[in-house]
DOLOLUM-197569 format. One record per residue (C-alpha): residue number from 1; residue in three letters; x, y, z. Coordinates in nm, 3 decimals, decimal comma, padded with zeros to 5 digits. Each point is the difference from the previous one (the first is absolute). Example, Ala and Ser with C-alpha at 12.3 -4.5 7.8 and 13.67 -1.06 7.14 Angstrom:
residues 2
<1; 'ALA'; <01,230; -00,450; 00,780>>
<2; 'SER'; <00,137; 00,344; -00,066>>
//
This chain:
residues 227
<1; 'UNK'; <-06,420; 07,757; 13,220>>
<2; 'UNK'; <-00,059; 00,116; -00,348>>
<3; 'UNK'; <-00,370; 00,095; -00,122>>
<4; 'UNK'; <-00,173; -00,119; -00,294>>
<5; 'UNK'; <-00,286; 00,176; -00,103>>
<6; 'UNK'; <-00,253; -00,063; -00,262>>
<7; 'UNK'; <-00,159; 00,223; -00,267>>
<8; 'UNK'; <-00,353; 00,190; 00,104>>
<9; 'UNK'; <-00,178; -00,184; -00,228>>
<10; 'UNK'; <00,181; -00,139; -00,313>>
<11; 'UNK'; <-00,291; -00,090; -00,211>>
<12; 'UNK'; <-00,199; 00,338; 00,079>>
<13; 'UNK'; <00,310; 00,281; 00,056>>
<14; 'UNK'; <-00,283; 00,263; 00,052>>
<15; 'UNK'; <-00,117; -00,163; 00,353>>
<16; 'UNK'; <00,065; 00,270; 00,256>>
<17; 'UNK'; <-00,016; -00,124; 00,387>>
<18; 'UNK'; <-00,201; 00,200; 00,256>>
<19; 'UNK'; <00,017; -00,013; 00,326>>
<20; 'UNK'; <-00,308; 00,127; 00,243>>
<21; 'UNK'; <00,048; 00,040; 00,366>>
<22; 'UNK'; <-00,293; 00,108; 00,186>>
<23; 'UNK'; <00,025; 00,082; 00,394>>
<24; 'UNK'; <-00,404; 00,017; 00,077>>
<25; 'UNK'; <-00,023; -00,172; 00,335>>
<26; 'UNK'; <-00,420; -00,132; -00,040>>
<27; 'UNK'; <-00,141; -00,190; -00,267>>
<28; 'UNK'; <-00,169; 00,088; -00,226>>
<29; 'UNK'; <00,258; 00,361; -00,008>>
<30; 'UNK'; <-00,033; 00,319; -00,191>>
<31; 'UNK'; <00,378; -00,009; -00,005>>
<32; 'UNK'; <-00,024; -00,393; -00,159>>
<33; 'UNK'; <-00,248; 00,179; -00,230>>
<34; 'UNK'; <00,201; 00,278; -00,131>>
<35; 'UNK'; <00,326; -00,208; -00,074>>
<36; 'UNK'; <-00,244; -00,189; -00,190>>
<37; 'UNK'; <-00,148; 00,256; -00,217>>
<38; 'UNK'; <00,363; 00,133; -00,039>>
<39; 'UNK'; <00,065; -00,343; -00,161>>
<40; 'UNK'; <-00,255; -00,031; -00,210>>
<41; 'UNK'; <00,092; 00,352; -00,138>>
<42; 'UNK'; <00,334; -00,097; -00,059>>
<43; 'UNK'; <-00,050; -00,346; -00,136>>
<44; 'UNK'; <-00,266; 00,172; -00,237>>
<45; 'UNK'; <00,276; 00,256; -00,108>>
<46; 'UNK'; <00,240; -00,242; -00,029>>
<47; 'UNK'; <-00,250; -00,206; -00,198>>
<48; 'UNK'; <-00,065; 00,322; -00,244>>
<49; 'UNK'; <00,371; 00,023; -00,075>>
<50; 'UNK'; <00,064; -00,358; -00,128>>
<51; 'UNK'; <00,121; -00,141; 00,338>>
<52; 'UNK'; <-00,108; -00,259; 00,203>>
<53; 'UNK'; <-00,065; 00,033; 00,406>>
<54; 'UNK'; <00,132; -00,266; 00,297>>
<55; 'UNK'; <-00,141; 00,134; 00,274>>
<56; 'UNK'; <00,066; -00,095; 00,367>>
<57; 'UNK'; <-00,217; 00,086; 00,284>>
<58; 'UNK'; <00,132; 00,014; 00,361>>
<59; 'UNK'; <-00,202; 00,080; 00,321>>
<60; 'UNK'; <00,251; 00,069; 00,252>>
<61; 'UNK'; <-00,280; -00,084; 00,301>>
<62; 'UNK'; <00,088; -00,353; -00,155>>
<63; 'UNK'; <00,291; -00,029; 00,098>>
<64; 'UNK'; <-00,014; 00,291; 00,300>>
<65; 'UNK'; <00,173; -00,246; 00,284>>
<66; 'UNK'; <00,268; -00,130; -00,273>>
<67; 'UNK'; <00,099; 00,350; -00,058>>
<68; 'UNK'; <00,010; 00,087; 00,403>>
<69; 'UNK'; <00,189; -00,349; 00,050>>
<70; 'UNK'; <00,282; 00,083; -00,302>>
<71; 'UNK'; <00,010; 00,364; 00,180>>
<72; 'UNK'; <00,144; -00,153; 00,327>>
<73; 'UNK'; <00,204; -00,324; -00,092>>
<74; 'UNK'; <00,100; 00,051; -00,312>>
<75; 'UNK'; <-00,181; -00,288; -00,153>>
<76; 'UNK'; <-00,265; -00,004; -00,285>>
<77; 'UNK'; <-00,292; -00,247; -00,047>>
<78; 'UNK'; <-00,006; -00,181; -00,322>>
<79; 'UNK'; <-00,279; 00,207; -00,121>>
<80; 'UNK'; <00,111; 00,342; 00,095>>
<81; 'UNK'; <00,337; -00,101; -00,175>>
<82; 'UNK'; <-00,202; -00,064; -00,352>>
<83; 'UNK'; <-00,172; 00,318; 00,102>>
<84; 'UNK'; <00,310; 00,204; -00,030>>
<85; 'UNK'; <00,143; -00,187; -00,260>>
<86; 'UNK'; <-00,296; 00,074; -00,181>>
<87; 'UNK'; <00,057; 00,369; 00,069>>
<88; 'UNK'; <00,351; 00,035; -00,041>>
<89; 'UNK'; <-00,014; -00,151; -00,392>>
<90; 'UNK'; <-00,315; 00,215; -00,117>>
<91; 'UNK'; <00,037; 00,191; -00,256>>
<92; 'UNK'; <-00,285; 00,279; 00,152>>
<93; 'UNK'; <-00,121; 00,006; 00,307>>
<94; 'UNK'; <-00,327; 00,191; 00,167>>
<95; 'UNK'; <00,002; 00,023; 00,361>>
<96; 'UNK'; <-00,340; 00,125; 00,180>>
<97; 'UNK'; <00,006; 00,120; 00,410>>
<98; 'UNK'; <-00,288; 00,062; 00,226>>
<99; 'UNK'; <00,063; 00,346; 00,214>>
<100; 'UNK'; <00,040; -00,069; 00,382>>
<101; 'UNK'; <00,182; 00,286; 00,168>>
<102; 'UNK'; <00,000; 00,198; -00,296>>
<103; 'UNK'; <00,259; -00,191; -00,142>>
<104; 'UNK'; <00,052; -00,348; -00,179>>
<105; 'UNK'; <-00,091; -00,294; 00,264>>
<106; 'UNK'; <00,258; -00,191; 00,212>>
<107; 'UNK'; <-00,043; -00,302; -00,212>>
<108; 'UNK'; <00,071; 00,153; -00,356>>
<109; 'UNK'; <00,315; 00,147; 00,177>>
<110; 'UNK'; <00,113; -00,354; 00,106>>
<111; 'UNK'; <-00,053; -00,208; -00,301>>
<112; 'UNK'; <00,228; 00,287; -00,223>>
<113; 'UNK'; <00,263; -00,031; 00,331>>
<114; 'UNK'; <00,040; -00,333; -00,103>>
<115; 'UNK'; <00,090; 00,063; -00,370>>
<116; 'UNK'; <00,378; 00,020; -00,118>>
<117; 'UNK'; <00,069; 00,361; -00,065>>
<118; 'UNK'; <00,175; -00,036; -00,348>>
<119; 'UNK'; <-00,255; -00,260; -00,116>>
<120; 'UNK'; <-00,262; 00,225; -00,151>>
<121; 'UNK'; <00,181; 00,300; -00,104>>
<122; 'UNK'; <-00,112; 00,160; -00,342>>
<123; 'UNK'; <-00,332; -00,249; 00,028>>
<124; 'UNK'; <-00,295; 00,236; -00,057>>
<125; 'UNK'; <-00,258; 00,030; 00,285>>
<126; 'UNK'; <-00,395; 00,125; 00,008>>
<127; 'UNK'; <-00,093; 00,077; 00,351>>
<128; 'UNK'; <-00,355; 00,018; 00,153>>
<129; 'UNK'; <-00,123; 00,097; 00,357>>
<130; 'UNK'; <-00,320; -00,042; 00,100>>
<131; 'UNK'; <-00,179; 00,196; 00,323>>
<132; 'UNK'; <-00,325; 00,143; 00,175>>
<133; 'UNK'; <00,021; 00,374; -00,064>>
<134; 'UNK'; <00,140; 00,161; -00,326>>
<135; 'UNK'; <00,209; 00,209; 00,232>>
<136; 'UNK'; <00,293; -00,297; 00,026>>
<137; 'UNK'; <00,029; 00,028; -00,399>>
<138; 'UNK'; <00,357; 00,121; 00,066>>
<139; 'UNK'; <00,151; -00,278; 00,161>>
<140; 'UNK'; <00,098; -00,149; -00,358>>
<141; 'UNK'; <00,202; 00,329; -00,069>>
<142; 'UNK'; <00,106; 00,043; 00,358>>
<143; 'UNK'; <00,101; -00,384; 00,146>>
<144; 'UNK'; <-00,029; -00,261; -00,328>>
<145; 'UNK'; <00,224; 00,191; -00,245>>
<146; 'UNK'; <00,283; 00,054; 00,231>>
<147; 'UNK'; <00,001; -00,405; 00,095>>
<148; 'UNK'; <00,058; -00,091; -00,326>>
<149; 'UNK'; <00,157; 00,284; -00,100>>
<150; 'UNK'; <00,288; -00,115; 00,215>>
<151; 'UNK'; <-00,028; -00,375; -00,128>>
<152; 'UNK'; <00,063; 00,207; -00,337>>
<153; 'UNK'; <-00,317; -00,138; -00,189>>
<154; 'UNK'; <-00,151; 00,175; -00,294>>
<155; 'UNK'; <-00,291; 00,156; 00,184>>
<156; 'UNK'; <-00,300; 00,076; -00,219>>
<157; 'UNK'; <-00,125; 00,333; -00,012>>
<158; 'UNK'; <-00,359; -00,029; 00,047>>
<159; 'UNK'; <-00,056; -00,136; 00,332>>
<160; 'UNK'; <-00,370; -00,114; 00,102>>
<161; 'UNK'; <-00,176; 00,040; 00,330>>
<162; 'UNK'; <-00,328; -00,063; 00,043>>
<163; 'UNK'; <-00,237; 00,110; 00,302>>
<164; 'UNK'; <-00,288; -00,175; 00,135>>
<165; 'UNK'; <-00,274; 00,206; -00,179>>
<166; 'UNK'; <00,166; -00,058; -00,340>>
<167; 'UNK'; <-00,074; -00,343; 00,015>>
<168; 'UNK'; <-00,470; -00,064; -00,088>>
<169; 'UNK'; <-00,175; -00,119; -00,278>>
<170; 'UNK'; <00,099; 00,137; -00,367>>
<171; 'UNK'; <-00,102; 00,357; -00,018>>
<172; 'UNK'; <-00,097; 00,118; -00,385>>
<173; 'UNK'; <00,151; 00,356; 00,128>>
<174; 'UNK'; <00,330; 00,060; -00,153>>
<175; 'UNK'; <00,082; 00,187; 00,296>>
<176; 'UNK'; <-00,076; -00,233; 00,282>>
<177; 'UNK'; <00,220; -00,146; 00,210>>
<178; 'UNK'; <-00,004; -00,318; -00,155>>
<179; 'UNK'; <00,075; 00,105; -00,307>>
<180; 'UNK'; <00,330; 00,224; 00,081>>
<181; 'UNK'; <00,110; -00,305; 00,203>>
<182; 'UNK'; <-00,054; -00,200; -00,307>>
<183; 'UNK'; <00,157; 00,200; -00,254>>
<184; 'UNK'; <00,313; 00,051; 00,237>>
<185; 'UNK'; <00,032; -00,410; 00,048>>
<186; 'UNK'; <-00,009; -00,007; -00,382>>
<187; 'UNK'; <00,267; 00,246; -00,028>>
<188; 'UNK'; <00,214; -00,151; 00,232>>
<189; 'UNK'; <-00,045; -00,314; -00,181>>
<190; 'UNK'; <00,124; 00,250; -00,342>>
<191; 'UNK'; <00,276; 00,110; 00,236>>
<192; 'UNK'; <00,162; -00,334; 00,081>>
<193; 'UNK'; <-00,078; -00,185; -00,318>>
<194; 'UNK'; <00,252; 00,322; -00,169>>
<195; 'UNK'; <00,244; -00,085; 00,201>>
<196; 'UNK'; <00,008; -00,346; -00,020>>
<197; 'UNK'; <-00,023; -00,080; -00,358>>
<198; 'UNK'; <00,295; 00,255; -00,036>>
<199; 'UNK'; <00,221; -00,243; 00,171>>
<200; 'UNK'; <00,111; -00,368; -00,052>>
<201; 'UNK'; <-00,154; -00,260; 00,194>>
<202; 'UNK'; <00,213; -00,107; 00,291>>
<203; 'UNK'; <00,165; -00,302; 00,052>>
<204; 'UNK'; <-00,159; -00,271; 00,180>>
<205; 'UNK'; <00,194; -00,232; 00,245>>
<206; 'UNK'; <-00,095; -00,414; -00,123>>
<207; 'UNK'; <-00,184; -00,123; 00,332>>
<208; 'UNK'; <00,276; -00,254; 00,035>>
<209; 'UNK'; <00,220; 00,303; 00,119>>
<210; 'UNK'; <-00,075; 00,136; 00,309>>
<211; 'UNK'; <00,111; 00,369; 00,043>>
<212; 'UNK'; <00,330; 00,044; 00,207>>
<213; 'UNK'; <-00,040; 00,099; 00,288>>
<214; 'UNK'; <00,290; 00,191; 00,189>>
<215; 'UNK'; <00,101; -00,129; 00,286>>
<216; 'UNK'; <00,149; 00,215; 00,289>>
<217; 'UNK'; <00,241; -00,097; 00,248>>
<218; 'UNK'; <-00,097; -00,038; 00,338>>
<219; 'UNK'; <00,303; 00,177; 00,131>>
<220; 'UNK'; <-00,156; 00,321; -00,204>>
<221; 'UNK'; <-00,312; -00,036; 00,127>>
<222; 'UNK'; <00,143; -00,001; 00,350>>
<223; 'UNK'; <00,180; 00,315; -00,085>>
<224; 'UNK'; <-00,349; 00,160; -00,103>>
<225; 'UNK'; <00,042; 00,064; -00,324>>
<226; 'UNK'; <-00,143; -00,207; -00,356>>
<227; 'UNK'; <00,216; 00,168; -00,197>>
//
């Protein structure tokens, strides 16, 4: 089945897509809060450099059992599928982790198990973790970079963690908390606007065409291999 896909945006060619995932498990989330800001400071750059911002929020709580169900049968929900289509066409995307276990939680892990290894290479990504103790500020360096490392994305230099005493009420001091974690969302945002304005817009699939999905014979399943 042949594809037809459809220009970004043909009456605005400097639209970039962005894609947000957030993995905070409560609501209202610090992790839901600092994909947020990292939005906003990317949309603003964007904004500063002539282009224009679509930006796509996803809370992965939302669609928590979807993700579990796909995991184990192989089937997606209609609006996990849009999810990851979503994802998979962006032409940025910033991905934000709470800390459990000193690593990335189990539900982060699963959604990016259930996106096609060749679909995002070369995409640029901004990641985020969030946490209760600065001591966890490693886990971007140590557990997010080599995940997407291996789905070969574009990962963004700056990385942005943010501890439970950096969030309060705006501090005046230019060395509080507050405002280091502020200055480091807005040059993440500097980071991945760079990157993104240096390369074309990707293609976007028409809705009418569904993405292809491969299908695997059941004898090769049987045999214990996907491959």
């Amino acid at each position: 089945m042949e594809l037809s896909f459809e220009s970004t945006d043909p009456f605005t060619p400097h639209t970039r897509h962005i894609a947000v995932i957030t993995a905070g498990l409560s609501d209202p989330s610090s992790t839901s809060l600092l994909g947020k800001q990292l939005a906003e400071a990317t949309a603003d750059a964007l904004s500063q450099r002539g282009y224009r911002a679509e930006v796509e929020h996803f809370e992965l709580r939302e669609v928590a059992t979807d993700i579990a169900d796909s995991m184990v049968t192989s089937s997606r929900s209609e609006r996990l599928s849009k999810m990851i289509n979503e994802v998979e066409q962006a032409d940025g995307i910033i991905a934000v982790s709470p800390v459990f276990k000193a690593t990335y939680s189990g539900l982060f892990k699963s959604f990016w198990d259930l996106i096609d290894n060749d679909s995002l290479t070369g995409v640029p990504i901004q990641l985020g973790a969030t946490g209760g103790s600065p001591r966890h500020s490693l886990v971007i360096d140590t557990a997010m970079r080599p995940l997407f490392s291996y789905l070969r994305m574009r990962v963004m230099p700056t990385g942005v963690y943010a501890a439970t005493e950096d969030w309060g009420s705006a501090n005046p001091d230019p060395n509080s908390n507050e405002a280091y974690l502020s200055r480091r969302i807005a040059h993440a945002g500097d980071d991945l606007t760079d990157v993104v304005t240096r390369l074309a817009p990707r293609p976007r699939r028409a809705p009418s065409q569904p993405k292809v999905l491969e299908v695997i014979p059941f004898e090769q399943l049987l045999n214990g291999s996907d491959k």
